[in-house]
C-alpha positions in Angstrom: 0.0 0.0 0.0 1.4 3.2 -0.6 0.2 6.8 0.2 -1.2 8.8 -3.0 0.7 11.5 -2.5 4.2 9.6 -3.1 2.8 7.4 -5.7 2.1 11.2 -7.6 5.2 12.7 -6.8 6.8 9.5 -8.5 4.6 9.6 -11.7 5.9 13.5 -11.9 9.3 12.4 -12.5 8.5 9.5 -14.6 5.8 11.7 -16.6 8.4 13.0 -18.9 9.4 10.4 -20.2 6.1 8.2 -20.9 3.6 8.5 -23.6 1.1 7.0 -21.4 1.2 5.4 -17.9 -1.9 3.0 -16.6 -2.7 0.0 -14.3 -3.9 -0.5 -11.1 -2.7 0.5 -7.5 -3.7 0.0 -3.8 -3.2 3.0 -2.4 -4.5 4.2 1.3 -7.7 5.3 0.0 -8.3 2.1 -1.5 -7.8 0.3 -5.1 -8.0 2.6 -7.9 -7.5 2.8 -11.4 -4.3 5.1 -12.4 -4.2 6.4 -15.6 -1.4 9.3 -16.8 -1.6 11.4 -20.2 0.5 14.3 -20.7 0.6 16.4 -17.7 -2.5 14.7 -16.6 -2.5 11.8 -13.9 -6.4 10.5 -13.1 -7.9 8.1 -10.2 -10.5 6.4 -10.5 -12.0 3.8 -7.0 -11.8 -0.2 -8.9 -12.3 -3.2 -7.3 -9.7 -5.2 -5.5 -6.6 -6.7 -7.2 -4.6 -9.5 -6.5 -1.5 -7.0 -7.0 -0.6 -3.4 -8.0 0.8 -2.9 -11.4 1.9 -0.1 -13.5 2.7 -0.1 -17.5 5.0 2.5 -18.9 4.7 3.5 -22.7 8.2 4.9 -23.0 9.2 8.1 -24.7 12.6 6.8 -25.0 12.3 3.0 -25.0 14.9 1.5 -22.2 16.5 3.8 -21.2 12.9 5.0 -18.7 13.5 2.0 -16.7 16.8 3.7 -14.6 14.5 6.9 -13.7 11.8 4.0 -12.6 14.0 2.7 -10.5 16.0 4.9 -8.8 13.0 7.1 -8.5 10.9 4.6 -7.0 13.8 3.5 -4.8 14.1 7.0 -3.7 10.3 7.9 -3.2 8.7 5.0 -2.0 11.1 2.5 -1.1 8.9 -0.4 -1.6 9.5 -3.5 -3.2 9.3 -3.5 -6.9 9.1 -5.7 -9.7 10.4 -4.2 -13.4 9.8 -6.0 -16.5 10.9 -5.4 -19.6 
């Protein structure tokens, strides 16, 4: 679970670099629906999941998945899982 707050401040950074940004993510307030165009970053209450789970349409292909990383590292400090 992670507060909304850092979960924003992390899609900031990673913004930038991403066409588009959506998935699913249990945050304090709940499950919700995370979708990111542009400048714009949208919640939306869902159902439960079994997991949270972000996809990253990259702006410049691999080279997003250091800012991921260290920037999630750095923000939040939860595990995470990257794929490729």
């Amino acid at each position: 679970m992670v507060k909304k707050g850092e979960l924003e401040k992390f899609l900031d950074i990673i913004k930038v670099d991403s066409y588009r940004i959506k998935g699913f993510f249990h945050l304090e307030e709940g499950w919700n629906q995370v979708d990111v165009v542009g400048k714009n970053i949208d919640y939306k209450p869902c159902e439960h999941k079994e997991i949270s789970q972000l996809v990253f349409i990259s702006k410049i292909g691999p080279n997003i998945i250091k800012p991921i990383r260290s920037s999630w590292n750095e923000l939040i400090g939860e595990k995470m899982e990257l794929k490729n």
